[in-house]
DSSP file (Angstrom, degrees, kcal/mol; ACC not computed):
  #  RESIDUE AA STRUCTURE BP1 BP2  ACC     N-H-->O    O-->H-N    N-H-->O    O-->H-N    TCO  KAPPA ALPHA  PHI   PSI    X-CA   Y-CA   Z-CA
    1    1 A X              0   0    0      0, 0.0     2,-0.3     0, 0.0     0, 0.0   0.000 360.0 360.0 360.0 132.4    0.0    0.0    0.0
    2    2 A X        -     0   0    0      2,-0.0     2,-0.4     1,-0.0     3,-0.0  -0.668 360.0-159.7-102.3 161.4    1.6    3.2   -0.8
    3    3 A X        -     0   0    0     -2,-0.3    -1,-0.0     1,-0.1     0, 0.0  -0.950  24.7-132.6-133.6 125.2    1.4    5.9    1.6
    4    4 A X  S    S+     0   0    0     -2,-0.4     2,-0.6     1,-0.1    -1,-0.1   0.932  94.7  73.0 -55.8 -32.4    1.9   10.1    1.0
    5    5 A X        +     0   0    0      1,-0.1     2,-0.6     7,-0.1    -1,-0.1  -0.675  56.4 177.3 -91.1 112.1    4.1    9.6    4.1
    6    6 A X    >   -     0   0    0     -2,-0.6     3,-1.8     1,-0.1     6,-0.4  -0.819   7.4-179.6-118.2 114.3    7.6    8.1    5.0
    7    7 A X  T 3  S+     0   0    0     -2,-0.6    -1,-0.1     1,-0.3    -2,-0.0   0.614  86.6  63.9 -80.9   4.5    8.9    8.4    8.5
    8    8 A X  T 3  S+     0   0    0      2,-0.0     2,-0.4     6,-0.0    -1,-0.3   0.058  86.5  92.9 -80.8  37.2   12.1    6.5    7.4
    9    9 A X  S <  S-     0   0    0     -3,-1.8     6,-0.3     3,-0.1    -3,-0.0  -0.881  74.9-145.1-114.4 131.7   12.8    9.5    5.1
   10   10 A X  S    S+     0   0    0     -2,-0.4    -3,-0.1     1,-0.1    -1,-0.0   0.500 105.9  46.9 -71.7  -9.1   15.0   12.2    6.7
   11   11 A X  S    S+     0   0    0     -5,-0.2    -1,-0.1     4,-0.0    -4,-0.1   0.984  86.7 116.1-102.8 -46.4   12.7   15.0    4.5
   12   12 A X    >   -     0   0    0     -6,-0.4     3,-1.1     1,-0.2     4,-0.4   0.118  59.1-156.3 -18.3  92.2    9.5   13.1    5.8
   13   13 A X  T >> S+     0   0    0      1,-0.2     4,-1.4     2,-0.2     3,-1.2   0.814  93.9  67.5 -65.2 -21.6    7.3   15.6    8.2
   14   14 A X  H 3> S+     0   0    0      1,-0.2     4,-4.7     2,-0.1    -1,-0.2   0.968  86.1  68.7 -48.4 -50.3    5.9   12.3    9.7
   15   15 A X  H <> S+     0   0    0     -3,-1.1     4,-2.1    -6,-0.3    -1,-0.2   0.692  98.5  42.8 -47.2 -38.0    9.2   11.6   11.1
   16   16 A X  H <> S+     0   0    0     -3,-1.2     4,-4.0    -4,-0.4    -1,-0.3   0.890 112.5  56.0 -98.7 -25.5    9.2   14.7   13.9
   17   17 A X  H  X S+     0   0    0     -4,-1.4     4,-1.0     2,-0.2     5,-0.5   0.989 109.8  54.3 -53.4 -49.8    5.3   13.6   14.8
   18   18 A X  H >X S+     0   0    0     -4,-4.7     4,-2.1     1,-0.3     3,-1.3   0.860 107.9  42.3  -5.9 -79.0    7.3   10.3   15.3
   19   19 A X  H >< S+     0   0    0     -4,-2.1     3,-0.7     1,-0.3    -1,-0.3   0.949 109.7  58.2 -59.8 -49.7    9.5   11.6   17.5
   20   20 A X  H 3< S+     0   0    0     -4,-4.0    -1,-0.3     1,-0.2    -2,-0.2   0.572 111.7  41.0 -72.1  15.2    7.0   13.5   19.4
   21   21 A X  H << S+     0   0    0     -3,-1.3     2,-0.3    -4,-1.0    -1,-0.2   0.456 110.7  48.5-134.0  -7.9    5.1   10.7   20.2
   22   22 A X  S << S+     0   0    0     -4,-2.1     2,-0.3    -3,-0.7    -1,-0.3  -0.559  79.7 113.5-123.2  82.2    7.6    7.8   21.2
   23   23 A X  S  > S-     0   0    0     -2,-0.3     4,-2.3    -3,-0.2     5,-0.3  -0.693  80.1-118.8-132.4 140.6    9.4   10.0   23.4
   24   24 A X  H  > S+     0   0    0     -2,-0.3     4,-2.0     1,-0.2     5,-0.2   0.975 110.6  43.0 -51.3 -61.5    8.9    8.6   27.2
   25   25 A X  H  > S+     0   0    0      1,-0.2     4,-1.9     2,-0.2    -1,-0.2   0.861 119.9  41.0 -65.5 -24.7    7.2   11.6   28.6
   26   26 A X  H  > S+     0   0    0      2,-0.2     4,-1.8     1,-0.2    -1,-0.2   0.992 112.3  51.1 -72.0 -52.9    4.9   12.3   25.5
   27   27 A X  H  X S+     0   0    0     -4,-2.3     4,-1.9     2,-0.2     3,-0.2   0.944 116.2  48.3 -65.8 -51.3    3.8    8.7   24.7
   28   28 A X  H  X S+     0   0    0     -4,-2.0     4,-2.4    -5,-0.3    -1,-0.2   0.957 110.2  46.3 -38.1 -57.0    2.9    8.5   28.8
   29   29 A X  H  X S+     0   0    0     -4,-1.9     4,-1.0     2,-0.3    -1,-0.2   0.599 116.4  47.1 -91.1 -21.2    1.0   11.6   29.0
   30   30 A X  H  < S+     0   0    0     -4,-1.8    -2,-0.2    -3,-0.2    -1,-0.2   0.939 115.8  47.0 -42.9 -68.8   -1.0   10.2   25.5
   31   31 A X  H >< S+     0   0    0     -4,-1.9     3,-2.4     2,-0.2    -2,-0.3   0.894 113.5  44.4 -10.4 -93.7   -1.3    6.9   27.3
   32   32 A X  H >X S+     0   0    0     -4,-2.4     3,-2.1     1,-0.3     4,-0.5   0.935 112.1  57.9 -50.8 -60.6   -2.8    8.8   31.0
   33   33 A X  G >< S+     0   0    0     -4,-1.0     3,-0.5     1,-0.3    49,-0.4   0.655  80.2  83.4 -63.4   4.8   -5.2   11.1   28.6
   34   34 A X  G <4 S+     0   0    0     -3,-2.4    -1,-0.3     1,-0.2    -2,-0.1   0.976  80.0  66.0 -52.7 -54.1   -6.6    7.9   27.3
   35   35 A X  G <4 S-     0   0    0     -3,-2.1     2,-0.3    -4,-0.3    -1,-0.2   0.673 122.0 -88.8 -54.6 -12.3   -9.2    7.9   30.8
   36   36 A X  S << S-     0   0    0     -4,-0.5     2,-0.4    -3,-0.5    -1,-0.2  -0.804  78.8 -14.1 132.5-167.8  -10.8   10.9   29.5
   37   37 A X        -     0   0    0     -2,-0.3     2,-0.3    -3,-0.1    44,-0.2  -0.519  64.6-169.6 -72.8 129.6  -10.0   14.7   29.9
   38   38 A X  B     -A   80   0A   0     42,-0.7    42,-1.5    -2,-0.4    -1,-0.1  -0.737  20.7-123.5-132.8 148.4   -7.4   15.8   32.8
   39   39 A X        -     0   0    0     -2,-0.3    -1,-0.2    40,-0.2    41,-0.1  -0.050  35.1 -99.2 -75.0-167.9   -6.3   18.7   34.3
   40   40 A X  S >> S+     0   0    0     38,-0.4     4,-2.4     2,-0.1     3,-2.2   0.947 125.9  36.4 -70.7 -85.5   -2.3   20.0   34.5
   41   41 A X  H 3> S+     0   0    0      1,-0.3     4,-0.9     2,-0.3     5,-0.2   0.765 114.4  56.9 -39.1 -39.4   -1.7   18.9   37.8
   42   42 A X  H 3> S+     0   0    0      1,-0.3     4,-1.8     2,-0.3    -1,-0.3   0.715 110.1  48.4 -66.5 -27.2   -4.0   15.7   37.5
   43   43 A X  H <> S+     0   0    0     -3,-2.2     4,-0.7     2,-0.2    -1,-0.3   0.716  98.7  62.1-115.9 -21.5   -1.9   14.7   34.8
   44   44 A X  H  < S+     0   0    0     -4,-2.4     6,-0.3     2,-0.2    -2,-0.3   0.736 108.4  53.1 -55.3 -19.4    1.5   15.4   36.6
   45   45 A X  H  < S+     0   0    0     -4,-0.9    -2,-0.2    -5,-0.4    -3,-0.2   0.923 104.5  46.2-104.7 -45.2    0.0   12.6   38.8
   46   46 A X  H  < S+     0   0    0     -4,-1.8     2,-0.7    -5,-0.2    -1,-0.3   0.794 113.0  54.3 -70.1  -7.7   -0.7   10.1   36.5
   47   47 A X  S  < S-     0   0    0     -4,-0.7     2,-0.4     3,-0.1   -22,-0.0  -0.963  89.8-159.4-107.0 122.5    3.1   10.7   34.8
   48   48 A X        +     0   0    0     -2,-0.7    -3,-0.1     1,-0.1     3,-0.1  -0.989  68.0  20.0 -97.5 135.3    4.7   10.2   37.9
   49   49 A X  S    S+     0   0    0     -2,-0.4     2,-0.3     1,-0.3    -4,-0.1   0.161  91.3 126.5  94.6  -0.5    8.2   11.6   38.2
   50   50 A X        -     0   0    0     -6,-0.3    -1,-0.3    -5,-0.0     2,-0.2  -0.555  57.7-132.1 -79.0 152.0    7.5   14.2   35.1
   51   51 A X     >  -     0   0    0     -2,-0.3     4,-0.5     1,-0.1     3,-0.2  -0.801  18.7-105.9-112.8 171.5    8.3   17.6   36.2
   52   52 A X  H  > S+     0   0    0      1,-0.2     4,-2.6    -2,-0.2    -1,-0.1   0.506 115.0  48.6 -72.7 -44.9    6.2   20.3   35.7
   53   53 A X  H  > S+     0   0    0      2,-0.2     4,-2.4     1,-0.1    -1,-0.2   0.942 114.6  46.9 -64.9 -52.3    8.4   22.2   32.7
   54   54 A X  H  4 S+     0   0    0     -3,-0.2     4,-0.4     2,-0.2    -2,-0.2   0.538 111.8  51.6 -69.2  -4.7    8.7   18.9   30.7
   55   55 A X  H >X S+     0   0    0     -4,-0.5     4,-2.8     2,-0.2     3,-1.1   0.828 117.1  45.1 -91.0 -70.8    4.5   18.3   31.4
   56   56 A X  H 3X S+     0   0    0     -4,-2.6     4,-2.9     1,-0.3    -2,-0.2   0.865 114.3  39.6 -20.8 -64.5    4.4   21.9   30.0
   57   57 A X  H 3X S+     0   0    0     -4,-2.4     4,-0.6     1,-0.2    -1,-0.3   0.896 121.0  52.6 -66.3 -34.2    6.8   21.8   26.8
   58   58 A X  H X> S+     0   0    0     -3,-1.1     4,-2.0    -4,-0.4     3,-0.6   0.809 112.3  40.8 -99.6 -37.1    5.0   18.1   26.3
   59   59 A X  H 3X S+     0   0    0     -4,-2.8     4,-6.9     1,-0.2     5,-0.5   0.974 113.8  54.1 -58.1 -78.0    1.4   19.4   26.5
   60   60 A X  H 3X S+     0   0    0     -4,-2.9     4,-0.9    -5,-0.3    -2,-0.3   0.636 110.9  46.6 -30.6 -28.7    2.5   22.6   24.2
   61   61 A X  H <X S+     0   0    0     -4,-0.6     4,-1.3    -3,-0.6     6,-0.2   0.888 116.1  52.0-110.6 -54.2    4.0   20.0   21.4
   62   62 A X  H  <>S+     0   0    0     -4,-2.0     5,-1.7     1,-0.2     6,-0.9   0.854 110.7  39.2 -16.6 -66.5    0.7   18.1   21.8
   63   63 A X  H ><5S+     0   0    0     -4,-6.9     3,-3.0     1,-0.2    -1,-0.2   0.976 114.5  54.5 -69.9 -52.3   -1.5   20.5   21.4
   64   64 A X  H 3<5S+     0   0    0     -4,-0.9    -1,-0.2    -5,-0.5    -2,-0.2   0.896 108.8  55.0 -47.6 -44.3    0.8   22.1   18.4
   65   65 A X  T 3<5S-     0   0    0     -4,-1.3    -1,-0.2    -3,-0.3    -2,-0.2  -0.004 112.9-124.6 -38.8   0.6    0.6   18.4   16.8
   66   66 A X  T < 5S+     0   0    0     -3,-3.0    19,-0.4    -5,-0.2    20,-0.3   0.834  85.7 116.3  33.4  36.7   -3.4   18.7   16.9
   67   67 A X  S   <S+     0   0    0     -5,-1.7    16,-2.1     1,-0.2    19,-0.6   0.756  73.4  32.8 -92.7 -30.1   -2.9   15.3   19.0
   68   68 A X  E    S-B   82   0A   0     -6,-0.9     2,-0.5    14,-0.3    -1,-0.2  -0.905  76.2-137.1-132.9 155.7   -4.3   16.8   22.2
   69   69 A X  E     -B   81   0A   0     12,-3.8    12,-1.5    -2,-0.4     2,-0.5  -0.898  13.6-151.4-107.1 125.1   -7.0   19.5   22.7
   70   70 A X  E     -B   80   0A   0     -2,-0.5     2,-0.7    10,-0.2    10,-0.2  -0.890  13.1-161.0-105.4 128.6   -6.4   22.4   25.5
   71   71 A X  E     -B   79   0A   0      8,-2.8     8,-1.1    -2,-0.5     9,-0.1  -0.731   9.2-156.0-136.6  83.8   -9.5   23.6   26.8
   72   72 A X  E     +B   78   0A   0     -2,-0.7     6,-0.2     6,-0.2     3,-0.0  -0.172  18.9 169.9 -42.8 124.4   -9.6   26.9   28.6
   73   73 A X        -     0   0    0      4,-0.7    -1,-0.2     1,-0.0     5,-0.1   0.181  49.5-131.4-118.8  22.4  -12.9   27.1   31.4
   74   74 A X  S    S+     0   0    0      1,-0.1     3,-0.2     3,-0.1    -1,-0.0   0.415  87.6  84.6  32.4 177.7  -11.3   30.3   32.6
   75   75 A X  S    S-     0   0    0      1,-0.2    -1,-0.1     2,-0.0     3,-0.1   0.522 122.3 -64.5 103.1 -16.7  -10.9   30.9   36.0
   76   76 A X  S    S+     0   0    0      1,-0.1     2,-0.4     0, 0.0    -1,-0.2   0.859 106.0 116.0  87.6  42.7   -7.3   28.8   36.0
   77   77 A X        +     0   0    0     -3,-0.2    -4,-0.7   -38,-0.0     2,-0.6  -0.840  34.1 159.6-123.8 114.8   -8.8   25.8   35.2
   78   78 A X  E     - B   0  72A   0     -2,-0.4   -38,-0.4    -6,-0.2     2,-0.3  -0.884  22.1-154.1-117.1 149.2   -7.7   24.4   31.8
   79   79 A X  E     - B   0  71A   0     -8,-1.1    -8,-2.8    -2,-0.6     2,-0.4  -0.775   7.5-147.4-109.1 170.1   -8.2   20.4   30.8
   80   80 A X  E     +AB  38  70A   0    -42,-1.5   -42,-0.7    -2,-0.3     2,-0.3  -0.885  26.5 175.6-120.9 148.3   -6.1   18.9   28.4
   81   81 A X  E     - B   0  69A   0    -12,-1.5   -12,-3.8    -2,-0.4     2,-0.3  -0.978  36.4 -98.9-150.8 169.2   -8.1   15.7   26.0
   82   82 A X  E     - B   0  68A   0    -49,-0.4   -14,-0.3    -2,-0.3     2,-0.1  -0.703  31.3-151.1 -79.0 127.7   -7.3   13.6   23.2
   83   83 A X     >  -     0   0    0    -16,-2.1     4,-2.9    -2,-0.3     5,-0.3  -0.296  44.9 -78.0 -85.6-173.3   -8.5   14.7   19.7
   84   84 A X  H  > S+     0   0    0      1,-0.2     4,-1.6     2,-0.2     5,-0.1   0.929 132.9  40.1 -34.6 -61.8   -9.2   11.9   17.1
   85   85 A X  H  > S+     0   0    0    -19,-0.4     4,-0.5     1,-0.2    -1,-0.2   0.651 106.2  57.2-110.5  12.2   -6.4   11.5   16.4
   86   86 A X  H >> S+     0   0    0    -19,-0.6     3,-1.9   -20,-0.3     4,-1.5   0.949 108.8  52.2 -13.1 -85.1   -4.7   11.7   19.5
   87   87 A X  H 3X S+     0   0    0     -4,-2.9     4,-3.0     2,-0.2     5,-0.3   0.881 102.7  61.3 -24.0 -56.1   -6.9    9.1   20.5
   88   88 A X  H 3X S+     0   0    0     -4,-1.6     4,-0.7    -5,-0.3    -1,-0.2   0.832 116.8  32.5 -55.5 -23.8   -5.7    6.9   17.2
   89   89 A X  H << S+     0   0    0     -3,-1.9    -1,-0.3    -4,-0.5    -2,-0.2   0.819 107.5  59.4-108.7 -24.3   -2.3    7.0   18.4
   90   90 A X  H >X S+     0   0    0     -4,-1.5     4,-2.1     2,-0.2     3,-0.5   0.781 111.3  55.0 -70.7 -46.0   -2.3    6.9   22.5
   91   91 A X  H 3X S+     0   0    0     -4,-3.0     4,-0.7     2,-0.2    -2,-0.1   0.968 110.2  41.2 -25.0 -67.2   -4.4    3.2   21.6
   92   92 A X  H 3X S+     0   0    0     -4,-0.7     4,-1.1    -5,-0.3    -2,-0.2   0.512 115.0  54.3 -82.9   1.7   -1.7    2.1   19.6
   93   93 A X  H <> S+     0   0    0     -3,-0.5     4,-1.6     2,-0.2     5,-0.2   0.864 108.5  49.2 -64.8 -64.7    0.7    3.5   22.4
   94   94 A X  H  < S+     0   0    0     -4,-2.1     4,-0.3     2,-0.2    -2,-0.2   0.513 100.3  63.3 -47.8 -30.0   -1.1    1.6   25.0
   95   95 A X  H  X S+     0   0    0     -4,-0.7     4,-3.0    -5,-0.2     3,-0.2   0.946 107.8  44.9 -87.3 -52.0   -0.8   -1.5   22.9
   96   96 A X  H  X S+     0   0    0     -4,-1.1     4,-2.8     1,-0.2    -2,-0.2   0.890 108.0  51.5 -35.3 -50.9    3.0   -1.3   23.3
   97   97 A X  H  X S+     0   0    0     -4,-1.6     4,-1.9     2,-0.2    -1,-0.2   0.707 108.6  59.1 -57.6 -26.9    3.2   -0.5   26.9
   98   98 A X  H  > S+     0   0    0     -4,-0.3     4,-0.7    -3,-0.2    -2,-0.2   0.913 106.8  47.2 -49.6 -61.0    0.8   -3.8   27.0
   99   99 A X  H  X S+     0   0    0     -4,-3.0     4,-0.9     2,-0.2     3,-0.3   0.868 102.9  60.5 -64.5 -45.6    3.6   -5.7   25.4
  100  100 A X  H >X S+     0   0    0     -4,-2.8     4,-3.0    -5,-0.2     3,-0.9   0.967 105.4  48.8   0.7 -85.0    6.0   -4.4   27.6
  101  101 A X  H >< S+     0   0    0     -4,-1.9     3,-0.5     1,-0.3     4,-0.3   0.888 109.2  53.6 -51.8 -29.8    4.2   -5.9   30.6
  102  102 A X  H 3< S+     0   0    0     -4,-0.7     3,-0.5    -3,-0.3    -1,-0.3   0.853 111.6  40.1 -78.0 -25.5    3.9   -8.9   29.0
  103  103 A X  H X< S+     0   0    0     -4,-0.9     3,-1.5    -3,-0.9    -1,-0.2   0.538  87.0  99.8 -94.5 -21.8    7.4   -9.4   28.2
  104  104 A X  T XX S+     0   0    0     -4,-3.0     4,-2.8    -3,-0.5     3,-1.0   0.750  80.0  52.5 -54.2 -32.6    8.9   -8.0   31.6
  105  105 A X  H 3> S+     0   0    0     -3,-0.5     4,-2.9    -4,-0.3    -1,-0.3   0.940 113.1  42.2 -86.0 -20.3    9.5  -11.3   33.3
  106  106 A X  H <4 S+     0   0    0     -3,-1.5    -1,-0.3    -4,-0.2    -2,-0.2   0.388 121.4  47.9 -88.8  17.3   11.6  -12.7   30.1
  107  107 A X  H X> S+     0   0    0     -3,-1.0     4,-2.7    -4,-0.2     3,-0.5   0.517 110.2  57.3 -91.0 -50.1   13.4   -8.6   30.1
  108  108 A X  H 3X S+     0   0    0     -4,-2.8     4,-2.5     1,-0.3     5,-0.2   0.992 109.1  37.0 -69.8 -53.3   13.8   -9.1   33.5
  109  109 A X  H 3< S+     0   0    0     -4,-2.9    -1,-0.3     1,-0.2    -2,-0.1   0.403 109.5  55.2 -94.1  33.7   15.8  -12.1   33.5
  110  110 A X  H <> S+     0   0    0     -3,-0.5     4,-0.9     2,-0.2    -1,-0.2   0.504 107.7  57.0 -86.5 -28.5   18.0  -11.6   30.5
  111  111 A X  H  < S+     0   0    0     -4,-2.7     4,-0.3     1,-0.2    -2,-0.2   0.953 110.6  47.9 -53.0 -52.5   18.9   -8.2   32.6
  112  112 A X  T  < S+     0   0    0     -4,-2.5    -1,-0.2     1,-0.2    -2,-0.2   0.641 113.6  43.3 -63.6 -16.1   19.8  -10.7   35.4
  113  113 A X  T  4 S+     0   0    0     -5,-0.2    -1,-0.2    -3,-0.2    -2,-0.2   0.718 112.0  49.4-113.1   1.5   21.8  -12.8   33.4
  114  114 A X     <        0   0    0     -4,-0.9    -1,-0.2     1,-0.2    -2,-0.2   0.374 360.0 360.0 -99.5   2.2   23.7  -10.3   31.4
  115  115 A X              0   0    0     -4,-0.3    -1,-0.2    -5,-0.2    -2,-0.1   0.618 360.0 360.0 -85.1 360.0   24.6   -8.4   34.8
């Protein structure tokens, strides 16, 4: 199937969504917005250990990426949500981090045996 798009192409504009979305903190914070719409803080808490500048800059390349929606109620309370296609990719995010778990106990001990 041919595709307009190739993210193994250095010229390829797919290639920096790429990057912005299998990056730890981004692909997480895709991942947490899965449960529906979350506040700043609310979503520091499901990313645990992200700090407060890298939640920022990570929101900010979201939202620039039309991956996440930021949704001003005034009043200092903004939520952050998944647009479409957010959504389309924080799924298939989720299905990695899935595999992950599954895999951990034969990760874990090839870590032990190479140590």
């Amino acid at each position: 199937m041919d595709r307009p798009f190739d993210a193994f192409s250095a010229l390829c504009p797919s290639r920096s969504v790429v990057d912005d979305v299998t990056d730890r903190w981004p692909a997480l914070v895709l991942i947490a917005l899965l449960e529906g719409p979350l506040r700043f803080a609310e979503t520091a808490r499901a990313v645990s250990g992200i700090s407060d500048r890298m939640l920022s800059r990570t929101l900010t390349t979201l939202v620039g990426d039309g991956l996440v929606v930021r949704d001003d109620r005034g009043e200092q309370h903004v939520e952050y949500a998944l647009t479409p296609s957010g959504h389309r990719i924080a799924v298939a995010l989720r299905g990695v981090v899935d595999a992950v778990y599954d895999v951990m106990p034969e990760v874990l001990a090839a870590r032990a045996a190479s140590a």
